[in-house]
N, C-alpha and C positions, 0 to 999 in steps of 0.2 A: 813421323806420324806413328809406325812401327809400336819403338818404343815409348811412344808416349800411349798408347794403345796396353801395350806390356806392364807401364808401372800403373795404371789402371787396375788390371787387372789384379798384378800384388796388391796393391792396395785394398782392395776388394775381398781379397781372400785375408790378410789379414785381420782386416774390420770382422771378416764373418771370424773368423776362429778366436778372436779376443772377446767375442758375442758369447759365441756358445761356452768360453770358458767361465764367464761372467752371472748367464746363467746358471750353469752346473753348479760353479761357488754358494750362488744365492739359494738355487733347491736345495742343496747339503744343510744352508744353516738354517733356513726354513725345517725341515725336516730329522734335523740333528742335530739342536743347537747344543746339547751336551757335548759335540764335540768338535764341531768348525764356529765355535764363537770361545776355545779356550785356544792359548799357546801351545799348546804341547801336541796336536796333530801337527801343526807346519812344522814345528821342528823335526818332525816324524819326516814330513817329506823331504824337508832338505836332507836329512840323512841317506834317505832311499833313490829317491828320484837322479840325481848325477850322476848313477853305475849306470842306467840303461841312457841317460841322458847324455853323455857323453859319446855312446857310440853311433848314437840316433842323429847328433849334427855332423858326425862325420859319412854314416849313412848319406845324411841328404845330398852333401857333395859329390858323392859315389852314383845317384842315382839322376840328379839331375846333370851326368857326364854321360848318361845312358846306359851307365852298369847296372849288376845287380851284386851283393856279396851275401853268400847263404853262411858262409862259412864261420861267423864271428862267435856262435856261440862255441864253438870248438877251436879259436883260436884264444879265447877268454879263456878256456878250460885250459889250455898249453898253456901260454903264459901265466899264469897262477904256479899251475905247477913247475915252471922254470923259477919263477919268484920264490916260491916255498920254500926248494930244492938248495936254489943259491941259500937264501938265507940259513936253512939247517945247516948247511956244510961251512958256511961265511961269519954266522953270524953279523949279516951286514945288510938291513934294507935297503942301503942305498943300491950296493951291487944287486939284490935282486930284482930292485924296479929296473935297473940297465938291461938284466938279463931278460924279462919279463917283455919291455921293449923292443928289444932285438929280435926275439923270438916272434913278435906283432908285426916287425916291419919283415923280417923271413915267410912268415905267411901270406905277407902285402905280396911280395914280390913274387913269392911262385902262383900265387892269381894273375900276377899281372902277365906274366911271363906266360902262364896258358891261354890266358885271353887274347894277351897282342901278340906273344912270340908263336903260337900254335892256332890262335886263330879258333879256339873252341868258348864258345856262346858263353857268357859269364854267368846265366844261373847254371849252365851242364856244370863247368867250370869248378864252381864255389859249393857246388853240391857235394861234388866228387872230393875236392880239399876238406869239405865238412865231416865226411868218412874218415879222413885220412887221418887227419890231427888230433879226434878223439880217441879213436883205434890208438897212435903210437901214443897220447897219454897215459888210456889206461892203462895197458901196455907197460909201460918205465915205471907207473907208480903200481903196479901190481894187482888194480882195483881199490888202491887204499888211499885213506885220507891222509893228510900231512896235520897236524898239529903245531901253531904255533904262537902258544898263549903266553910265550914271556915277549912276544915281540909291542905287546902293549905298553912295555916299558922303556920304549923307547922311546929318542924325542922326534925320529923322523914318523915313526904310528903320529906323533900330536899333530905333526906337520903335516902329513897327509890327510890325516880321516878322525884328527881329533876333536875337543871343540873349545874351540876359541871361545875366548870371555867366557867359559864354563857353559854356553849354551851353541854359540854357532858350529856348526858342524863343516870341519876345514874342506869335506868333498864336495860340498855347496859353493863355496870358494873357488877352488877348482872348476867346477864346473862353468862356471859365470865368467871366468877367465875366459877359458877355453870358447865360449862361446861368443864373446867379445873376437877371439882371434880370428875362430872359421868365420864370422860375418865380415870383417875386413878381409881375408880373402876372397869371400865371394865376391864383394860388393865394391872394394876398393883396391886388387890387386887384379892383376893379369891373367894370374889364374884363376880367376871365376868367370872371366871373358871365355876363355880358353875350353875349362866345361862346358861353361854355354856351347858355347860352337859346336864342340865334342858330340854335345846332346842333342841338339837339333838338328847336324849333319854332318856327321865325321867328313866325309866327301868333300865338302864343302869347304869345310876347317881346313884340311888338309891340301887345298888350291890356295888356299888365303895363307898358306905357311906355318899354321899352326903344328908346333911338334903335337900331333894326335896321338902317336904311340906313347911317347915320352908322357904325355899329363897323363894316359890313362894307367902309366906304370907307377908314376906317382901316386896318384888319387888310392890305387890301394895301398901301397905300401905307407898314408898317415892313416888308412880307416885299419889297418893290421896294426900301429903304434898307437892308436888311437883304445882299440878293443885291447890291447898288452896293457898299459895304463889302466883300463877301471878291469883288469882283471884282477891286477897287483892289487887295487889298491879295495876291493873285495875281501881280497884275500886278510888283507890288515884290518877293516873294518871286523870283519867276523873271525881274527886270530887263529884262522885254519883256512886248508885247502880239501874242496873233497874231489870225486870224479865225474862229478854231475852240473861243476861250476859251469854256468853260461846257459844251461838246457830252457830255461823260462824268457831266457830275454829274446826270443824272436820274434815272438808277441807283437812285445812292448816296442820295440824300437820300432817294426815295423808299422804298427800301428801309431807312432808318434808321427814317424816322417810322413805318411799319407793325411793323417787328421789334421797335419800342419799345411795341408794343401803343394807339398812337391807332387811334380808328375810323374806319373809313372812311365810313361813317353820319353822322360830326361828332358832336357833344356830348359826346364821352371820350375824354381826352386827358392825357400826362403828360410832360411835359418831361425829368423825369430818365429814365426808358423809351426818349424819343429820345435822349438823352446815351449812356446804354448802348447802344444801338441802331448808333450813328455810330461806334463805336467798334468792335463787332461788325463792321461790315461795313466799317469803314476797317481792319480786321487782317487779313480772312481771304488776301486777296492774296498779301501775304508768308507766310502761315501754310500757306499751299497750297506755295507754291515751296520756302520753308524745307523744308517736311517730303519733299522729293522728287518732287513732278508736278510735270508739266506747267502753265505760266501758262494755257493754252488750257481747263482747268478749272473757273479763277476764274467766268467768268461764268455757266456750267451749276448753279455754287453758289450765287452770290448769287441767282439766280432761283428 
């Protein structure tokens, strides 16, 4: 009864957050048909929207486990500049998406490490890592940007963030994968059982034999390979690295995963809710300017 109680509820919040994107769609072209009744805004968004997108579904895992992770936009900023760095010295995207990677799952892992090996609150936690990881970037890079405009001529740039058929944009791709993948985790592997559990009652999880510490070691270390990923691939999009990569998306993400109705409690959570969510709030910008105000708006909205 519980759970039949439960998928009520998703459902619910679904319906409502498919409503309210349905309507926002319909005001924008009511109010702007010069630009959400042409092609060339969606294209606009699938280019933009899968950077914050991306780390917004791995968010929601994080958070319906009952974590919190502050630290991502300073682990976006590291990995970029681990990616940049390799590639200047390599000449090789491939080895600096690895590197970029690595450096995402290293910042997974010392959250996870202070949260369940030390036992310190994971906003103190991710706060404190937020300091950290931007300090030693700027730090190594000196304050300065990396440049790197011939990596456009590469064929892994097409493959990452390039556009297919001459219109689709390959991060759109990506992203859609990717989100295909976290919802079969949530929803049809063990570990989404397992968060659950985490989130509603570690205590409890942990009588039922749930490794507790172990998922929640995990859960950051794919939202740390998850933020290494669209830092990299940032970075390739816009052919340079600077020191301030990551600073705007705490926003965005965070207001994706809540408008997609996860709790902030942890234990309920829905992946397609953050999809629609990231999308909501990766539109209203243009949707604001489109229909006539002021950009100086946008942020009094999204809040």
């Amino acid at each position: 009864m519980q759970s039949f109680v439960n998928y009520m509820k998703f459902n619910a919040v679904q319906w409502t957050i498919s409503f309210v994107f349905i309507v926002l769609l319909l005001g924008f072209m009511i109010f702007a048909p010069h630009t959400f009744l042409h092609s060339r805004i969606y294209i606009a968004y699938l280019s933009t929207i899968p950077f914050a997108g991306m780390i917004a579904i791995a968010m929601t895992l994080v958070i319906i486990s009952g974590e919190i992770d502050l630290s991502f936009p300073s682990v976006m900023a590291a990995s970029g500049f681990t990616f940049a760095k390799t590639y200047a010295l390599t000449s090789s995207p491939e080895l600096g998406l690895v590197a970029a990677l690595a450096t995402g799952a290293l910042a997974g892992a010392l959250n996870g490490l202070l949260v369940v090996g030390f036992k310190v609150p994971s906003i103190i936690a991710t706060i404190g890592t937020q300091f950290f990881w931007r300090g030693l970037t700027v730090l190594l890079a000196s304050g300065l940007a990396l440049n790197m405009a011939d990596i456009r001529e590469t064929t892994f740039h097409h493959l990452m963030v390039g556009r297919w058929f001459d219109w689709l944009p390959a991060q759109a791709v990506w992203f859609s994968l990717l989100t295909a993948l976290f919802w079969l985790l949530l929803n049809r592997h063990v570990l989404g059982d397992h968060l659950r559990f985490c989130g509603d009652n570690s205590s409890a999880a942990q009588m039922m034999g749930i490794p507790v510490a172990r998922t929640r070691i995990s859960i950051f270390v794919i939202m740390g390979m998850i933020t290494g990923l669209s830092g990299a691939m940032v970075c390739m999009e816009m052919a340079s690295w600077w020191p301030t990569q990551g600073e705007g998306y705490m926003l965005l993400v965070f207001a994706a995963v809540f408008v997609g109705g996860t709790s902030v409690f942890g234990g309920q959570g829905t992946i397609y809710g953050t999809l629609v969510g990231a999308i909501i709030i990766g539109m209203i910008e243009a949707g604001i300017i489109s229909s006539g105000l002021s950009g100086l708006w946008t942020r009094m909205v999204y809040g």
